[in-house]
C-alpha positions as CSV (number, residue, x, y, z in Angstrom):
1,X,3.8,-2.0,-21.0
2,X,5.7,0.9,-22.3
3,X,6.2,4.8,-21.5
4,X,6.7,6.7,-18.4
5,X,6.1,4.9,-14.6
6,X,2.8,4.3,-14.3
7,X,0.8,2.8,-11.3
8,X,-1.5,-0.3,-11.7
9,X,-4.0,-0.4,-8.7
10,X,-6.2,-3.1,-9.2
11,X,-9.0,-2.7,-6.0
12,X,-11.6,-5.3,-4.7
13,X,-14.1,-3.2,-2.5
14,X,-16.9,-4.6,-1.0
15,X,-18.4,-7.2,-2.1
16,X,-18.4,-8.3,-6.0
17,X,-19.7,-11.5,-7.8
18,X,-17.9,-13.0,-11.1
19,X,-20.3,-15.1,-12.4
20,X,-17.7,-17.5,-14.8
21,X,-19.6,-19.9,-17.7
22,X,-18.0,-22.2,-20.4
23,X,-15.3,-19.8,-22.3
24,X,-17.1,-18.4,-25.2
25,X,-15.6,-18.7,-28.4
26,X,-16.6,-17.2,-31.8
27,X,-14.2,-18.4,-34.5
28,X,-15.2,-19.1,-38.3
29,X,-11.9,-20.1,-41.1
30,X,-9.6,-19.3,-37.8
31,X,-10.9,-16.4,-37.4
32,X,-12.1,-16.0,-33.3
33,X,-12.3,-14.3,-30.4
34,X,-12.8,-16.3,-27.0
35,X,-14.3,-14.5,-23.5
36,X,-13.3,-16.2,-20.1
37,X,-16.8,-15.3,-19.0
38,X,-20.2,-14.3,-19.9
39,X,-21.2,-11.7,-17.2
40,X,-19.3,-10.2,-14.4
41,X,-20.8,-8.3,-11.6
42,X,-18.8,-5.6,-10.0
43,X,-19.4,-3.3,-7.2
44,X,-19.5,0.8,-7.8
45,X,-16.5,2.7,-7.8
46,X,-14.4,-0.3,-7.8
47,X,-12.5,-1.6,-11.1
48,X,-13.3,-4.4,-13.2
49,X,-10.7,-6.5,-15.5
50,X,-12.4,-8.3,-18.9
51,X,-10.2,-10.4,-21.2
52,X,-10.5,-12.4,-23.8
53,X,-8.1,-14.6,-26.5
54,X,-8.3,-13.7,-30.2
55,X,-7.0,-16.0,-33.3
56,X,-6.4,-15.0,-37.3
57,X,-5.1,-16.9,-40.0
58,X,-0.9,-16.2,-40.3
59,X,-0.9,-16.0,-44.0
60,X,-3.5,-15.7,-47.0
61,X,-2.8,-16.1,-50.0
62,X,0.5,-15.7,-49.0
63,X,0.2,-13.0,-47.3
64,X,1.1,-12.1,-44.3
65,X,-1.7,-11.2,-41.9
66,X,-0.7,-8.6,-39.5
67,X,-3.4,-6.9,-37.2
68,X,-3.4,-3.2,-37.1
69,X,-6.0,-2.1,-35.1
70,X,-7.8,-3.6,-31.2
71,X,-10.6,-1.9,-29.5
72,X,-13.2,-2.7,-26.9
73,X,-17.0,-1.3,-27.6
74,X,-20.2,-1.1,-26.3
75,X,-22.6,0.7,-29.2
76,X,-22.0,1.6,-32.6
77,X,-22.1,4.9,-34.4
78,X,-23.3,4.8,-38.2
79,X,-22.5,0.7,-37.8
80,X,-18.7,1.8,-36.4
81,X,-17.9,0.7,-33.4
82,X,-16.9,3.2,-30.7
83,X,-14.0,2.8,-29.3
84,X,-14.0,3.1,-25.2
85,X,-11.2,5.3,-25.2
86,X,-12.6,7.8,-27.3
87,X,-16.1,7.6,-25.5
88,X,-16.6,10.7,-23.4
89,X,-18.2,8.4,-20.4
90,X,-15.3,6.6,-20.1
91,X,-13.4,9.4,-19.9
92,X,-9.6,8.3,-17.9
93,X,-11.6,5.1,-16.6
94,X,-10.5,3.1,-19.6
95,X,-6.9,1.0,-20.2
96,X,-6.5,-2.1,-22.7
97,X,-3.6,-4.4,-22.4
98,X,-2.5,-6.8,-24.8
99,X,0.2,-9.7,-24.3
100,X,0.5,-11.9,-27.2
101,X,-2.9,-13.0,-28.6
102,X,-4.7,-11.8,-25.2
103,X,-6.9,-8.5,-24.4
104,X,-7.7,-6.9,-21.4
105,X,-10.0,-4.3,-20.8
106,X,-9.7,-2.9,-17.4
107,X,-12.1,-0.2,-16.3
108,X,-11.7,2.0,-13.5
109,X,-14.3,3.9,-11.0
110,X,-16.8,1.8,-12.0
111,X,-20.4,3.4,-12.6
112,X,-23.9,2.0,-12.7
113,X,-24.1,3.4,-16.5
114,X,-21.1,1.2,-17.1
115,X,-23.4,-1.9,-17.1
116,X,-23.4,-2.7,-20.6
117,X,-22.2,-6.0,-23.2
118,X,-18.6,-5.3,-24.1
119,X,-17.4,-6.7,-27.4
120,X,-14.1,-6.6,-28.6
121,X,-12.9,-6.2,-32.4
122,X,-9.8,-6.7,-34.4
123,X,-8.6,-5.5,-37.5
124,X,-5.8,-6.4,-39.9
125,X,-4.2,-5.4,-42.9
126,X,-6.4,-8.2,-45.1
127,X,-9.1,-6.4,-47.2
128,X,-11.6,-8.1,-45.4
129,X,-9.6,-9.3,-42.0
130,X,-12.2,-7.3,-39.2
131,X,-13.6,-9.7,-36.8
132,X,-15.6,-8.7,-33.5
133,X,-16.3,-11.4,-31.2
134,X,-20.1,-11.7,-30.3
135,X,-22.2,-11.7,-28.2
136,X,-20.0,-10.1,-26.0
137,X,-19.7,-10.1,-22.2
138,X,-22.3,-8.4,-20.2
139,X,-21.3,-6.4,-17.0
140,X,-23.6,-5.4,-14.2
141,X,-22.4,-2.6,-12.0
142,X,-24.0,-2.6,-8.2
143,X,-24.3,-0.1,-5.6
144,X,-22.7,-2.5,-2.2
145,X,-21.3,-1.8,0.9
146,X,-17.9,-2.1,1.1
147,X,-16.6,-4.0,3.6
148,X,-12.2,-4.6,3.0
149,X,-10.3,-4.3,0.1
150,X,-7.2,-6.1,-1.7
151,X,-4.9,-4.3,-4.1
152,X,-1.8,-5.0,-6.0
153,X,0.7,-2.2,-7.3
154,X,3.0,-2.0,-9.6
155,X,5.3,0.8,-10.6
156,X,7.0,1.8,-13.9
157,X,8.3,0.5,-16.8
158,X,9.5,-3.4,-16.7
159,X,12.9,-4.6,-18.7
160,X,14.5,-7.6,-18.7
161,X,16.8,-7.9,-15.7
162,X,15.7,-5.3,-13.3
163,X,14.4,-5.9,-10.3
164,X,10.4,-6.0,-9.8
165,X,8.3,-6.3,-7.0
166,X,4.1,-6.9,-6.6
167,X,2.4,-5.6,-3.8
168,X,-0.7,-7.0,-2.4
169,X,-2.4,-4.7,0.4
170,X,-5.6,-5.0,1.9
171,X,-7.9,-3.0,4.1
172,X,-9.5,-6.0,5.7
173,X,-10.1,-6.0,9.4
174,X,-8.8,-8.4,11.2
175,X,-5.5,-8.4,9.1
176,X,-5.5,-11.2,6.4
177,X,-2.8,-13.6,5.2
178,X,-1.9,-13.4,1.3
179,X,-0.7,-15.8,-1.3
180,X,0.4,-15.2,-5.0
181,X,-0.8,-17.2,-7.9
182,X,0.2,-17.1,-12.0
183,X,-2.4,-17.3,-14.5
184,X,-4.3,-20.5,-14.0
185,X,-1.3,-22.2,-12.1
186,X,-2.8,-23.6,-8.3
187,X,0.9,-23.9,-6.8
188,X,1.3,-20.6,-4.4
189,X,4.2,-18.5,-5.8
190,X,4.9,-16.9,-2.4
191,X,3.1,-16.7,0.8
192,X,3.1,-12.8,1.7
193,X,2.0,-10.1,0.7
194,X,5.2,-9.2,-1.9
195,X,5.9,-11.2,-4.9
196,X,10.0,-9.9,-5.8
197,X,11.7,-10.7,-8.9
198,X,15.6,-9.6,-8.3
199,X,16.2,-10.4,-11.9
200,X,12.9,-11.0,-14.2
201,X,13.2,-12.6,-17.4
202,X,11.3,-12.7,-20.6
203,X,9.4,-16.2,-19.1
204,X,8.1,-14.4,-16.1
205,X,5.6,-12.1,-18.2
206,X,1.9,-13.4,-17.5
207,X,-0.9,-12.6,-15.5
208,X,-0.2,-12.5,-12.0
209,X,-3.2,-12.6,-8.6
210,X,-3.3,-12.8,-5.1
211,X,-5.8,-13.5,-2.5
212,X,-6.5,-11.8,0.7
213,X,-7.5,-14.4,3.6
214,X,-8.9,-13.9,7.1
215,X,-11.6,-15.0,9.4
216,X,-14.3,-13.5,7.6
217,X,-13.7,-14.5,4.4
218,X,-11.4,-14.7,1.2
219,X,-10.8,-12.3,-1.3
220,X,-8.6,-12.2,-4.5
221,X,-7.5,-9.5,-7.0
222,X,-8.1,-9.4,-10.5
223,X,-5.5,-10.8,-12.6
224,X,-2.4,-8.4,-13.4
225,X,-0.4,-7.9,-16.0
226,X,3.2,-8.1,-16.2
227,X,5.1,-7.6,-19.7
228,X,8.4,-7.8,-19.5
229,X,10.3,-5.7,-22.2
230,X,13.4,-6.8,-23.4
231,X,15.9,-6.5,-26.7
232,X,16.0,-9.0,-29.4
233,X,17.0,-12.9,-28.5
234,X,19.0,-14.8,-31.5
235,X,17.0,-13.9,-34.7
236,X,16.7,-17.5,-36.6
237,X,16.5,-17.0,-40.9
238,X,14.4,-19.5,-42.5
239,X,14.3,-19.9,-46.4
240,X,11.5,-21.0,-49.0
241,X,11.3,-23.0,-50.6
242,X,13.2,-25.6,-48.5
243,X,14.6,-27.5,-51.2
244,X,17.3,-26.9,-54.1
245,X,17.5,-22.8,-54.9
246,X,17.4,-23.0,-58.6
247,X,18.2,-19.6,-61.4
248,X,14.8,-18.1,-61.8
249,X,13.1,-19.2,-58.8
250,X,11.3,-17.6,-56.1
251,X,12.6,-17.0,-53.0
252,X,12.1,-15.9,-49.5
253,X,14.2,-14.9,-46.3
254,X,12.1,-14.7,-43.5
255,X,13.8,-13.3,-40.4
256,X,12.2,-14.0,-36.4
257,X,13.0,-12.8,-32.9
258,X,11.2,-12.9,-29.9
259,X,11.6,-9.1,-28.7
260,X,9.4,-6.8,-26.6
261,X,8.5,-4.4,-28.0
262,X,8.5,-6.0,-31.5
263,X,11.6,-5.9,-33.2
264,X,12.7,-3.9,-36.5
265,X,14.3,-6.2,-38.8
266,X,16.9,-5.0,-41.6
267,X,18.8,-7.6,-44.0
268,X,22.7,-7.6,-45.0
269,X,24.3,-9.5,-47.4
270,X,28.7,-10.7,-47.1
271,X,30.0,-7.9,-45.2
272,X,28.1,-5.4,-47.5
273,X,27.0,-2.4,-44.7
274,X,24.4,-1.4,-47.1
275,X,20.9,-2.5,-46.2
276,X,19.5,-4.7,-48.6
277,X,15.7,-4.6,-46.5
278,X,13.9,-2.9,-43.6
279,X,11.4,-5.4,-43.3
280,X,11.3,-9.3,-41.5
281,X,11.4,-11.1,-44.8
282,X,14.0,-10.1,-47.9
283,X,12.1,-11.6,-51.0
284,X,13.5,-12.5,-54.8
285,X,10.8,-12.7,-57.3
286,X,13.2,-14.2,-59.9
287,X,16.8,-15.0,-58.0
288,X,20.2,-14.9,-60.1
289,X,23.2,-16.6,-59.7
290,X,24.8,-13.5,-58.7
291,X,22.4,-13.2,-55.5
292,X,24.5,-16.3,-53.7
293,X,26.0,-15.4,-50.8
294,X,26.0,-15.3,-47.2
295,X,22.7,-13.5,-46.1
296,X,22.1,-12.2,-42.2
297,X,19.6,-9.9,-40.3
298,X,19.7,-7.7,-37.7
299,X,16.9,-7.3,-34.9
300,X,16.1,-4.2,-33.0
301,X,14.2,-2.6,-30.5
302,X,14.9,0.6,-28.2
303,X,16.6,-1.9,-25.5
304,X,19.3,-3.8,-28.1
305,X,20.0,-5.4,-31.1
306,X,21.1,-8.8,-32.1
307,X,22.6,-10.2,-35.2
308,X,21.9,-13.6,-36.6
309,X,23.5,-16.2,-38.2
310,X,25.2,-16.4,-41.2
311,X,22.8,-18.2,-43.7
312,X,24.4,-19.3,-46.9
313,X,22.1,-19.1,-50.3
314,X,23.4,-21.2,-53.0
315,X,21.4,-20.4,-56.4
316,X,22.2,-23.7,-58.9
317,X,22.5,-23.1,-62.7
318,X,23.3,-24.4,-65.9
319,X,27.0,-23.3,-67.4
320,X,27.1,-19.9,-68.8
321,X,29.9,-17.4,-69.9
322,X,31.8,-20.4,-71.4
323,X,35.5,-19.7,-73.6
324,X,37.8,-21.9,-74.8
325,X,41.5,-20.5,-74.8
326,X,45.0,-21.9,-75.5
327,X,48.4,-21.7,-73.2
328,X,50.8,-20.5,-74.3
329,X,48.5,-18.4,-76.6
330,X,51.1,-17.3,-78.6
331,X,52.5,-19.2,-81.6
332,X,52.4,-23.1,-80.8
333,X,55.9,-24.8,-81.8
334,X,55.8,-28.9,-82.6
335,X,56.9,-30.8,-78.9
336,X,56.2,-28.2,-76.6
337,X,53.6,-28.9,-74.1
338,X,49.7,-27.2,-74.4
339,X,46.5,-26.5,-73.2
340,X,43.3,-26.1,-74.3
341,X,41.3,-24.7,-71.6
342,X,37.7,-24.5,-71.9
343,X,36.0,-22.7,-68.9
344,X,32.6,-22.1,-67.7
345,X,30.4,-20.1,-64.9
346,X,28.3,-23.1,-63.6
347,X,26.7,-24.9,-60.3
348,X,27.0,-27.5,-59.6
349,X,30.2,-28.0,-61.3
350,X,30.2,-28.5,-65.0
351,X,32.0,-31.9,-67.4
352,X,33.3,-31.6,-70.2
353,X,33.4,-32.6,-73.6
354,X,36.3,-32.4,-76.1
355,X,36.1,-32.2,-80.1
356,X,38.1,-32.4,-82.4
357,X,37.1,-31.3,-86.3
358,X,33.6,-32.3,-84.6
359,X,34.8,-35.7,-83.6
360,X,34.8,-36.6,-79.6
361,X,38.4,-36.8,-78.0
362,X,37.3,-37.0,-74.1
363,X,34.6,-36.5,-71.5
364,X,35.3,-35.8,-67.9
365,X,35.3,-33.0,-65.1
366,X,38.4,-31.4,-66.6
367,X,38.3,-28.1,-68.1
368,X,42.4,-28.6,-69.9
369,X,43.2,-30.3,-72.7
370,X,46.3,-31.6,-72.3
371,X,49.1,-32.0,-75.3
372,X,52.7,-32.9,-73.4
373,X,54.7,-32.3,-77.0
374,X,52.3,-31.6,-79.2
375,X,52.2,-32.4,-83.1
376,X,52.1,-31.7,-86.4
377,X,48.9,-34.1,-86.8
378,X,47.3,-32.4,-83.2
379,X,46.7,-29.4,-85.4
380,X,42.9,-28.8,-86.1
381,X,39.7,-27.2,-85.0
382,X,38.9,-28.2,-81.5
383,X,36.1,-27.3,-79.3
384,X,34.1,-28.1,-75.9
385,X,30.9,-28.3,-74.4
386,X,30.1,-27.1,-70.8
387,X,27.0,-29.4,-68.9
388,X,25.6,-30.1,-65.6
389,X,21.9,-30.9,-64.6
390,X,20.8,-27.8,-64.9
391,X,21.3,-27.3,-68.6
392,X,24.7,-26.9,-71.3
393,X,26.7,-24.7,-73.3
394,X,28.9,-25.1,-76.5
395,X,31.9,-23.3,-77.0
396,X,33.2,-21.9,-80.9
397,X,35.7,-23.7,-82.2
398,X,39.4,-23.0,-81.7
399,X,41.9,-23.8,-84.8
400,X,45.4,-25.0,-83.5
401,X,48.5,-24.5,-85.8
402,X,51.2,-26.3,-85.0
403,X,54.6,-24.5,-86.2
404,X,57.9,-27.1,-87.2
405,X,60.7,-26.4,-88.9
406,X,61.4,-27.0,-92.0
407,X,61.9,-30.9,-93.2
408,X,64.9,-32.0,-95.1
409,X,64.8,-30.2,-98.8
410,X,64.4,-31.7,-101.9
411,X,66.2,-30.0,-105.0
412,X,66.7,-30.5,-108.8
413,X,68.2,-29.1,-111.8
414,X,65.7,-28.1,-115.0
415,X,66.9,-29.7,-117.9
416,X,68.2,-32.7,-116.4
417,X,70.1,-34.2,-119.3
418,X,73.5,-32.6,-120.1
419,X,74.4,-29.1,-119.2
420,X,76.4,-27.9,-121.9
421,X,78.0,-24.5,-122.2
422,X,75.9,-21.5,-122.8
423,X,72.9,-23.3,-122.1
424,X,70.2,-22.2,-119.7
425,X,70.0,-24.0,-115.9
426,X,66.9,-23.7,-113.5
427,X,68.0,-25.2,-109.6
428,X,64.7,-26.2,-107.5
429,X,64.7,-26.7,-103.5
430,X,61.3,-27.2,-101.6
431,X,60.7,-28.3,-98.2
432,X,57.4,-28.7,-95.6
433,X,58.0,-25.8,-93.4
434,X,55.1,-24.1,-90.9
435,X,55.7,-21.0,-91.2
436,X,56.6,-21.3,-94.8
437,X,60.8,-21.6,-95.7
438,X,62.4,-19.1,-97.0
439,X,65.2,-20.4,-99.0
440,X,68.7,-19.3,-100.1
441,X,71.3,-20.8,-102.2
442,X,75.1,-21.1,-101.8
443,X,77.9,-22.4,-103.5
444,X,80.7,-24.4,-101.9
445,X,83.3,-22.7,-100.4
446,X,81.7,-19.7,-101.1
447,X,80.1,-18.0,-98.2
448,X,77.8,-14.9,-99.7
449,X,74.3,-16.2,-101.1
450,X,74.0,-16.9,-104.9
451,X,70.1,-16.4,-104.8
452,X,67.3,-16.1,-102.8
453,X,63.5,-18.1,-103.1
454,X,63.0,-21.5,-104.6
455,X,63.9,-22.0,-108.2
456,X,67.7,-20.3,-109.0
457,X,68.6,-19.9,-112.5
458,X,71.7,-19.6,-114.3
459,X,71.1,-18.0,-117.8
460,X,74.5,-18.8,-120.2
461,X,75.8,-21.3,-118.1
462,X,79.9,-21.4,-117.8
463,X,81.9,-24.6,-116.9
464,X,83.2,-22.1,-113.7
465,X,79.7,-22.8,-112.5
466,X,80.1,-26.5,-112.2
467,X,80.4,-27.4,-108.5
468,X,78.0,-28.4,-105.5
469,X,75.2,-26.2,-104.7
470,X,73.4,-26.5,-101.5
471,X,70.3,-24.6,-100.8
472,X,69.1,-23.7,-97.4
473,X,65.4,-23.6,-96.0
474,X,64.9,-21.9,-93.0
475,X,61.7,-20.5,-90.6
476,X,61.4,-19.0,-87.0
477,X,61.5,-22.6,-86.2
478,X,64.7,-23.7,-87.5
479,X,66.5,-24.9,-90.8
480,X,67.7,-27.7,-93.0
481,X,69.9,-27.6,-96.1
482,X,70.2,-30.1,-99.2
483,X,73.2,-29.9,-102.2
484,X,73.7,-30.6,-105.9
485,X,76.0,-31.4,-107.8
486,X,76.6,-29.4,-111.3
487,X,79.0,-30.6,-114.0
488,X,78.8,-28.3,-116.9
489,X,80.3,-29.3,-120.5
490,X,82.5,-27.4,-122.7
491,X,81.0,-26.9,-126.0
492,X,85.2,-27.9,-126.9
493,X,84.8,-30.7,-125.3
494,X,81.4,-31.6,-127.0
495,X,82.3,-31.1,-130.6
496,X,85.7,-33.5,-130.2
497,X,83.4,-36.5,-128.4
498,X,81.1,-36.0,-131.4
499,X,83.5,-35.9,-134.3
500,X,84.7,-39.6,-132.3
501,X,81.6,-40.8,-132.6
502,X,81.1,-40.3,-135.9
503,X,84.6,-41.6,-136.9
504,X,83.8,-44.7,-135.2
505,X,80.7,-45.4,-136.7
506,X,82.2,-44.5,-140.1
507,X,84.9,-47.0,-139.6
508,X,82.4,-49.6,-138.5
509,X,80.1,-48.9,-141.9
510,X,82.9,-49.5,-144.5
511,X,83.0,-52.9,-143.8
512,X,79.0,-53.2,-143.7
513,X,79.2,-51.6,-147.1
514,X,81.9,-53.6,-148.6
515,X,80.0,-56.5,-147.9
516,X,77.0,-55.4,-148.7
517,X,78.7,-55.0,-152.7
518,X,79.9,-58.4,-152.4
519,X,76.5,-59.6,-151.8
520,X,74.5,-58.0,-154.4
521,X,77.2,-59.3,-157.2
522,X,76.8,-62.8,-155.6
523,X,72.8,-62.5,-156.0
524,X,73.2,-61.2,-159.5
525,X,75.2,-64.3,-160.3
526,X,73.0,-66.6,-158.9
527,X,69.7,-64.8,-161.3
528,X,71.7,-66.2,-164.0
529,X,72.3,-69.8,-163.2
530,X,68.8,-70.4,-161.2
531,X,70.8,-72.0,-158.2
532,X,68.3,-71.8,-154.8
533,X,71.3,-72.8,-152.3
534,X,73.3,-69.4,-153.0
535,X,70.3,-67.2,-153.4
536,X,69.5,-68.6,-149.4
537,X,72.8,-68.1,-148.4
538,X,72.3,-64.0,-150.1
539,X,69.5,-63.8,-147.9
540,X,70.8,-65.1,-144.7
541,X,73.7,-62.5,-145.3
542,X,71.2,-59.9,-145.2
543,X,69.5,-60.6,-141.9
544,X,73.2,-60.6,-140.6
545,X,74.2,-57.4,-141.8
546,X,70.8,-55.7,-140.1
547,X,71.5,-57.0,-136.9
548,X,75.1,-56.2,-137.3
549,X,73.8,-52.3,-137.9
550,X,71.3,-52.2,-135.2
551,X,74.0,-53.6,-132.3
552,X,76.5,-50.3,-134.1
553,X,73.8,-47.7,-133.2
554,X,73.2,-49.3,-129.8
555,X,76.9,-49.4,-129.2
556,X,76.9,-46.0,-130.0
557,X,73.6,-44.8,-128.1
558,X,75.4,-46.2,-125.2
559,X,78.8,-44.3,-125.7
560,X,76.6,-40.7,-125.7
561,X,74.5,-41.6,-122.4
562,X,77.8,-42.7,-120.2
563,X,79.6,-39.7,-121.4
564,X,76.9,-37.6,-120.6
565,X,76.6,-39.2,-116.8
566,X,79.9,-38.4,-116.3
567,X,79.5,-34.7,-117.1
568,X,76.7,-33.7,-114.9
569,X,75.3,-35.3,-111.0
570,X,73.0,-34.2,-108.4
571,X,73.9,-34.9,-104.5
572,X,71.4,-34.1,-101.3
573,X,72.4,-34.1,-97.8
């Protein structure tokens, strides 16, 4: 009951006869209305209370049924029902009340031309959701004598807490005793004629009699109506589905409170003051991964407000927004320590599985990649794959290049037989280097560079260039140096060792060639005389003399190669 103080005067004068049956109940697919009784008979000019319970299906088609219009009739106008309260014959007689699913129709100064079959209808917001319960109840009004009365007021406006008394008064002669009596409930609530509520609550709204008793008889009032208004209890938030919230699902928030009047309902999400929804349920046709959060809704009515609890949505997907990174992500130096990290956007959590060059290294719930000093055979094309139930993600693949400094050179010397004056000299130094060396060459003692890349030459060669000669290969990462040794021969030098030579082979072929004479005369002599002993012994000479000349020009091969290893070396370090 809402609005300014108003005065409910329910008045039993006279005599009156409610004639109660079975309840009556028209229902069909949950649709239904149900009538306490068939017929009432009332007494003119006195008021008259009908009620009657009506049912609808919650939801259709998942929808929500709400109803949006009750009325009581008695005829119909172009097959509309009339509603009482706009029906000039009922002019001011007429008040409905509704608690819950229940209807009462309470009507005042009671005429003969009110007898009539009173139907009530309901109408929702489903295309075809009207239902009128049938037959009705049928009223007769009388014209009795009145002999006492019993009636019950009730002043203004009831909230939740305030104080609230019913008054039962009656006209009767001799004076009667009174008892009050809830709904259908047989156990006396009080024994005079004031039922007081100090402090009434939400649970003490109902329908409410008492009776009037004396020595001539017992009367009762009709039943009163007490709603109690009050602000919004704890709203509870309910989700559907029930089970796992998956990415791409429907889903619904459905906020409750028990509030009188009905409460307004508007949804929040984290601490966001921006409402997301004015309405009881906040719905997501196809929920993301960034709806998750903490969800809560407010209920409110003219008398308060009240917050619920926090209710946590967690929306479950497979990994997305996957990369695959490297620390330090700078240049990556052989025995340092490094990670790969390979990170994803996923829930539950993601594993993870490591490649290398397409060939699996691990598989676990760790994200890093893990290298404590890193090296030169680590380096490669690594990547990862993100997965959890849900679904699974592959990164690109990452190339690692592992940067050393450079190895211990190698160098050389182009020709490498005997440097002799004049000549032409190529010096070589290489060395496995990430970055690639640079290289610079030095002469002992001698601290400015002589050249600068891999390969040196010296064009006209001098014997002042004989000496060592270490070259030096160097990177970012570091450096390593190798030397040579260079012995270079005066052309002098070279013409005096040949002239030697020669001498000594000249003095070694005299006596080949003396003896060589001495055998030809000795085979001539031996034609002449026919002898076989000495022409053997001529031949034997001659295999001796050949070998003789072949150990000379080894002897002197020999003499040329040490003389030549003692005028040039190379030396590394």
């Amino acid at each position: 009951m809402t609005g300014a103080a108003m005065s409910l005067t329910a008045a039993l004068r006279g005599v009156f006869i409610v004639l109660l049956s079975v309840s009556v109940v028209q229902s069909q697919n949950g649709w239904g209305v149900t009538y306490t009784s068939t017929q009432i008979c009332a007494v003119k000019g006195s008021s008259v209370e009908i009620r009657c319970t009506y049912t609808y299906p919650p939801r259709i088609n998942n929808e929500t049924i709400e109803v949006q219009k009750r009325l009581w009739f008695t005829k119909l106008q172009q097959d509309v029902p009339v509603d009482l309260k706009t029906d000039p014959n009922y002019d001011a007689r007429v008040e409905y009340y509704f608690f819950r699913n229940n209807s009462t129709l309470r009507i005042t100064d009671l005429r003969e031309s009110d007898s009539a079959q009173y139907k009530f209808r309901f109408e929702t917001n489903y295309r075809s959701g009207r239902y009128t319960g049938s037959p009705g109840v049928t009223l007769l009004v009388t014209d009795a004598p009145i002999r006492h009365s019993v009636s019950v007021t009730l002043s203004g406006e009831i909230v939740e807490g305030s104080s609230v008394t019913l008054t039962c008064s009656s006209d009767a002669k001799p004076a009667a005793n009174y008892t009050w009596y809830k709904e259908d409930d047989q156990k006396p609530l009080s024994k005079d004629s004031q039922l007081i509520f100090s402090s009434i609550q939400s649970s003490d709204a109902g329908e409410y009699y008492c009776t009037a008793v004396n020595d001539l008889g017992t009367k009762r009032t009709g039943h009163n109506i007490i709603i109690v208004n009050y602000a919004p209890k704890l709203p509870s938030v309910s989700v559907s589905p029930f089970a796992e919230i998956v990415e791409g699902s429907s889903v619904t928030l459905t906020c409750s409170s028990d509030a009188n009047p009905a409460a307004n309902y508007t949804w929040y999400k984290n601490n966001d003051r921006k409402p997301l929804s004015e309405s009881f349920q906040l719905g997501f046709s196809s929920i993301q991964s960034s709806d998750s959060g903490v969800y809560y809704c407010k209920a409110r009515n003219k008398l308060g407000m009240k917050t619920s609890r926090n209710k946590l949505l967690d929306v479950k997907y497979a990994p997305k927004f996957l990369s695959l990174s490297v620390s330090p992500s700078d240049e990556i130096v052989e025995g340092s320590p490094v990670n790969l990290i390979c990170s994803s956007d996923a829930n539950p959590a993601a594993n993870y599985t490591w490649y290398k060059d397409n060939k699996v290294l691990s598989v676990g719930q760790q994200g890093v990649y893990h290298f404590i000093a890193i090296r030169l055979e680590d380096s490669g094309d690594y990547s990862c794959k993100s997965e959890n139930v849900h679904g699974e993600a592959n990164s690109t693949s990452l190339s690692v290049d592992v940067q050393y400094p450079p190895r211990l050179p190698s160098v050389s010397v182009s020709p490498s037989a005997e440097i002799v004056e004049g000549s032409s000299v190529t010096l070589t130094c290489s060395s496995d280097a990430n970055p690639a060396a640079n290289y610079t060459w030095y002469k002992e003692d001698d601290e400015s560079p002589k050249a600068s890349g891999q390969n040196f030459t010296i064009t006209d060669i001098q014997p002042e260039h004989s000496g060592s000669y270490y070259c030096v290969a160097q990177n970012s990462r570091g450096y390593q140096n190798s030397i040579l040794q260079l012995d270079v021969v005066a052309v002098k030098s070279v013409i005096i060792a040949n002239i030697i030579r020669l001498s000594l082979v000249v003095l070694m072929l005299i006596p080949l060639f003396l003896l060589s004479i001495q055998i030809r005369k000795k085979k001539q002599a031996n034609l002449h005389t026919g002898a076989g002993g000495p022409a053997d012994m001529i031949q034997l000479d001659s295999h001796s003399v050949y070998e003789n000349l072949s150990a000379l020009k080894a002897f002197a091969a020999s003499t040329d190669r040490q003389e030549g290893a003692g005028r040039s070396g190379v030396k590394s370090n």
